[in-house]
C-alpha angles and dihedrals in degrees: 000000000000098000082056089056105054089050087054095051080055099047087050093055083051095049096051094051087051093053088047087052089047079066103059125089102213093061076039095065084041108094100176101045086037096070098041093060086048102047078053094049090048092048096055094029087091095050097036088057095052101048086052089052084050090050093047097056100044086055087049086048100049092043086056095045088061099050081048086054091043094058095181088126122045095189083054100044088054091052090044093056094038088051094054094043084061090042100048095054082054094050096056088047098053089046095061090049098046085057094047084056096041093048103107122285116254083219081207088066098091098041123090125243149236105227114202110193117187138186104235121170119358109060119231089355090068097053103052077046087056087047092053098052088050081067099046095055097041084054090047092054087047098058083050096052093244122143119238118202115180100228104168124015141157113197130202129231083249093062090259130106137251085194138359134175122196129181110216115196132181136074122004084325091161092046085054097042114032093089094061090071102125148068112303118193134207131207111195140118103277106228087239088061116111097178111049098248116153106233128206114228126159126201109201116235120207122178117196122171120235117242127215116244089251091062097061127021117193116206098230087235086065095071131066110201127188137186134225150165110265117232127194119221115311088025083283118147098039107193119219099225130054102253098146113108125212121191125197120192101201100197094056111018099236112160116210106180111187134174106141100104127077095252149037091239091056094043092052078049102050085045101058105049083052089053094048088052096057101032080056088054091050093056100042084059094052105218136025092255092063095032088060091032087055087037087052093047098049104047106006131205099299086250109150091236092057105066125141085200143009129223112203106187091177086062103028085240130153121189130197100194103189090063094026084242117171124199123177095194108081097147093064095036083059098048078064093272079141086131088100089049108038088053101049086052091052094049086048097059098029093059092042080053084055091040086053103053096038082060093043092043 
């Protein structure tokens, strides 16, 4: 810890000289600069107040160990033990939580997201699954106040998808989300089904943060586009006019198809920010091994043995298998109650992030 705590008497010192230049009124007709400062304020606000709070109670617990120690006064002595009983319990807690804030940032974490949802094993069945988790995690993104745009989608003659993008904005989206990359699979007694047989189906999940356009520039002969008429599920609505969209990366071969939007115009637009996005990804990873090994790892391949979580619908079961987490509550987990979940996911890795660095210190 006290590694941690000389980094928090530093980011107090930062966080005061912020507040003082919060004050003046030249960084404050500087909007720029302005928001900046306070995007930074509002990031350490939460950790500064806790390590003053921390501060606050060792200097509570050593003054009354001294009055413990003094034993003058019996009725004090007993407060003063009762009080630091209180406070050491705090203090453990607020430990705990200093070194989960002060764990390092995934710099992903504030930015939204393009969701690619995807029916995997399981035919129709997995479609209308896939259809289904579009829902849950629109509903999700409404009780957090986010916005949901479809943006790419290939729907089935069911009402499912074979595919469907969506692009999620709002408050830390990518922070909430990035740990549902995977299969997910589904038991339940497909409509179709006569007999009454459960049947095992599995939708694939991917999560990928949307970058800003000054984070990637694409040189316009890098990308092949080509036009097309839209068409809606079973080839029906055939538009007139070619508004479908069809992007080609060159360099790296990544493929963005889009023809949701009215026009030709919005559908180059919508595109675009999807390509950027990918083509992004692919470069982080630095080559296209590691791109498809990292690609592999998050959503799979939709085999039924690969699943990240399973949705029992007979049971009413839902089960999160990388913290052996069990929920009988599906039916409110898939009207977007994810908050149970979510949470657990976020406590597991933050505290192997904690596990890892104790070993590494």
């Amino acid at each position: 810890m006290d590694n941690v705590m000389a980094q928090l008497e530093s980011l107090e010192v930062r966080y005061e000289e912020i507040q003082e230049m919060m004050a003046d009124p030249e960084v404050i007709a500087d909007t720029k600069r302005y928001m900046e400062i306070t995007k930074e304020e509002a990031e350490m606000r939460e950790v500064v107040q806790k390590f003053r709070k921390y501060k606050a109670d060792k200097e509570e617990i050593a003054g009354n160990k001294e009055i413990i120690a003094d034993g003058s006064d019996a009725e004090l002595v007993e407060m003063a033990k009762m009080e630091n009983s209180e406070l050491e319990d705090e203090v453990v807690k607020l430990e705990d939580e200093i070194k989960i804030l002060m764990l390092p940032k995934d710099p992903n974490d504030d930015k939204d997201i393009i969701m690619e949802i995807r029916g995997a094993a399981g035919g129709d069945e997995a479609s209308l699954f896939a259809g289904d988790l579009l829902r849950m995690y629109e509903k999700y993104a409404e009780t957090q106040g986010w916005n949901v745009s479809i943006v790419d989608s290939e729907q089935t003659e069911v009402g499912g998808y074979k595919r469907v993008a969506i692009m999620i904005t709002g408050n830390k989206v990518y922070s909430k989300l990035k740990y549902e990359n995977g299969a997910h699979r589904v038991q339940r007694i497909p409509v179709t089904e006569s007999a009454g047989r459960v049947h095992t189906s599995t939708a694939t999940v991917a999560v990928m943060p949307e970058y800003e356009q000054v984070d990637i520039d694409l040189d316009p002969k890098d990308i092949r586009v080509d036009v097309y008429r839209s068409s809606g599920a079973g080839g029906q609505h055939i538009n007139k006019t070619s508004s479908a969209v069809r992007m080609t990366h060159l360099p790296t071969g990544i493929v963005v198809a889009m023809q949701d939007q009215r026009s030709q115009q919005q559908n180059r637009a919508k595109a675009m920010e999807i390509l950027k996005s990918r083509v992004y990804d692919y470069y982080e990873s630095q080559n296209r091994d590691s791109y498809d090994a990292k690609r592999k790892s998050a959503v799979g391949t939709g085999d039924r043995s690969e699943r990240i979580r399973t949705y029992n619908y007979p049971q009413n079961r839902v089960t999160d298998h990388r913290i052996g987490l069990t929920l009988n509550k599906l039916d409110r987990i898939m009207n977007g109650e994810l908050d149970e979940i979510i949470d657990a996911l976020t406590v597991y890795y933050q505290t192997k992030q904690l596990e890892e660095l104790a070993e590494n210190a």
